[in-house]
C-alpha positions in Angstrom: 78.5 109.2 85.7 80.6 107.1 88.3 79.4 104.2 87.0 80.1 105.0 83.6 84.0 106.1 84.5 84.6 102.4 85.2 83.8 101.2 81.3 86.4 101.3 78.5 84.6 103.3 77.0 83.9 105.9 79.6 87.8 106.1 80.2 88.0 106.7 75.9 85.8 109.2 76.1 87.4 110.8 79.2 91.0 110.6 77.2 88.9 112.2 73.8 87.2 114.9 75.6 90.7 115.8 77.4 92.8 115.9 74.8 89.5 118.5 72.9 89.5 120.2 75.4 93.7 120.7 76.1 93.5 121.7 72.6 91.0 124.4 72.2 92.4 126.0 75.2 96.6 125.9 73.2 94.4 127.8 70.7 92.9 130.4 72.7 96.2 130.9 74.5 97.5 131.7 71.1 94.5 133.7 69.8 95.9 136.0 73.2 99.0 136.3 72.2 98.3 137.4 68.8 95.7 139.8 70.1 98.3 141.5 72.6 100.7 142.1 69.7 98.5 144.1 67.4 98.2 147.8 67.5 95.6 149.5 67.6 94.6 153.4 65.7 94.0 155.8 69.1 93.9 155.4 72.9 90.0 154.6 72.9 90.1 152.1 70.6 93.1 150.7 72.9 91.0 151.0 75.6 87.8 149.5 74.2 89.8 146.9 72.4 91.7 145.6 76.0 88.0 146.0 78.3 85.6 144.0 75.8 87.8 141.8 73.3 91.0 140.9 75.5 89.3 140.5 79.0 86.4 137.8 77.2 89.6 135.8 75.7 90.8 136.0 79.2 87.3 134.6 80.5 87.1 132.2 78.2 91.0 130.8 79.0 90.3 130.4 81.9 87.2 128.7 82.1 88.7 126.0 79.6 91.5 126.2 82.3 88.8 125.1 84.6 87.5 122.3 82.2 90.8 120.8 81.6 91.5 120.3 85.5 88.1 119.1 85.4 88.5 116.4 82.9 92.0 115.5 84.5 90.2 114.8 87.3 88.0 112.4 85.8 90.7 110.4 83.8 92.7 110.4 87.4 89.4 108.5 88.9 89.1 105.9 85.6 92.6 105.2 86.0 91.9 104.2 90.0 89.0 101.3 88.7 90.2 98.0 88.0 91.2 94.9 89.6 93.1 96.6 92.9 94.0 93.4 94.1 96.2 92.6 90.8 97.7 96.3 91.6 98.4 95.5 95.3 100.4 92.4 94.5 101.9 93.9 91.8 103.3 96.7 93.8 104.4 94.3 96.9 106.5 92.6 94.0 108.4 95.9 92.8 108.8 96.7 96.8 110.7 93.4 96.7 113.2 94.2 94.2 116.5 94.5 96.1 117.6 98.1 96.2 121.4 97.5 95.5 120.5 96.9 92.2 119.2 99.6 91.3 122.5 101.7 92.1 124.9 102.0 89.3 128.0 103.0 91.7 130.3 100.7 93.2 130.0 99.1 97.2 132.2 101.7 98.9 132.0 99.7 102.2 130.0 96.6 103.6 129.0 95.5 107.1 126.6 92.9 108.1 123.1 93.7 106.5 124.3 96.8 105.6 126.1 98.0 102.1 127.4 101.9 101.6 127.6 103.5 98.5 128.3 107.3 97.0 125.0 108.8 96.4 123.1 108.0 93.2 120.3 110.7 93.4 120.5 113.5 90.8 120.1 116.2 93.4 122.9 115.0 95.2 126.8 114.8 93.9 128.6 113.1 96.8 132.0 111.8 97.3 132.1 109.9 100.6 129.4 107.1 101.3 126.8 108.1 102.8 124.1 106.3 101.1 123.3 103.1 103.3 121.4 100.0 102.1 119.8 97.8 104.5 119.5 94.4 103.4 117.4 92.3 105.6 114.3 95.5 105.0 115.7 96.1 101.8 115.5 100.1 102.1 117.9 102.8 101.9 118.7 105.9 103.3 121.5 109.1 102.7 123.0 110.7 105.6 124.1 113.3 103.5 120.8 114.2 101.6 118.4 112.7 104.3 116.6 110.9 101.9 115.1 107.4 102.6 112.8 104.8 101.5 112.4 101.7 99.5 112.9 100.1 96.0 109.6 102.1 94.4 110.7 105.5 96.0 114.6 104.9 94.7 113.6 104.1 91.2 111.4 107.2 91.7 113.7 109.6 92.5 117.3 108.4 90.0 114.7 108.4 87.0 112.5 111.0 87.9 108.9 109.3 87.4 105.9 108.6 88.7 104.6 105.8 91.0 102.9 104.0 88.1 105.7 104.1 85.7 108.4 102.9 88.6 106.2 100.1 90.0 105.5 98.4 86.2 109.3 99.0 85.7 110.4 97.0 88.2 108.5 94.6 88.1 109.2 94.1 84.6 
């Protein structure tokens, strides 16, 4: 099966069986809901409706629950095949994309090797700069929000992304 993950069209069929999978259980999910909503003639046939016919929907959402993490897994381990060198060097070159401009607000102060701005994350609204840039490792860090790290992790955090999105937008 490993060995298979690695082709084009093992990952295909990874993506396919995923995206079946992801739908039958949207289904089910709504096949609950509309089960939960209808009424039924007398207490026993509440009963025995909720035991048998509810509880096996139940059953059955989450064991696609089950299969869809299991399928995510396997697209997560296609995705990791490939040429990891290209990757590596790939990701060295977005780490080298100088961090001050990246920031959209202007130098509130500068020293040597060292540039201050107001914050730029979205979790923190600041007024004074604390957000330092180090040149010569090209890194940041916020004394206010005590976050810190370099270009990839910056990029990261103002757009909200993941690793693999921020790393091919920087370097194109």
């Amino acid at each position: 099966m490993v060995e298979y993950l690695k082709t084009r069209a093992g990952r295909k069929m990874i993506r396919d069986k995923l995206e079946e999978v992801s739908e039958e259980l949207s289904i089910m999910k709504d096949e609950l809901s509309l089960l939960l909503r209808r009424k039924r003639a007398s207490p026993m046939a509440e009963w025995w409706y909720q035991d048998l016919v509810i509880t096996k929907v139940r059953e059955k959402i989450k064991q696609c629950e089950r299969e869809v993490r299991r399928w995510k897994m396997y697209d997560s381990f296609s995705k990791g095949y490939g040429a990891k060198h290209e990757r590596k060097l790939d990701k060295e070159s977005a780490k080298q994309f100088p961090v001050e401009e990246l920031i959209v607000t202007p130098v509130m102060g500068k020293s040597p090797g060292r540039l201050k701005f107001c914050c730029p994350l979205p979790e923190h609204t600041d007024s004074t700069p604390s957000f330092v840039v180090y040149k010569d490792s090209n890194s940041y860090y916020c004394f206010g929000c005590a976050e810190g790290g370099d270009s990839i992790d910056l990029y990261m955090k103002i757009h909200q992304c993941d690793f693999v999105t921020a790393v091919t937008s920087l370097i194109t």
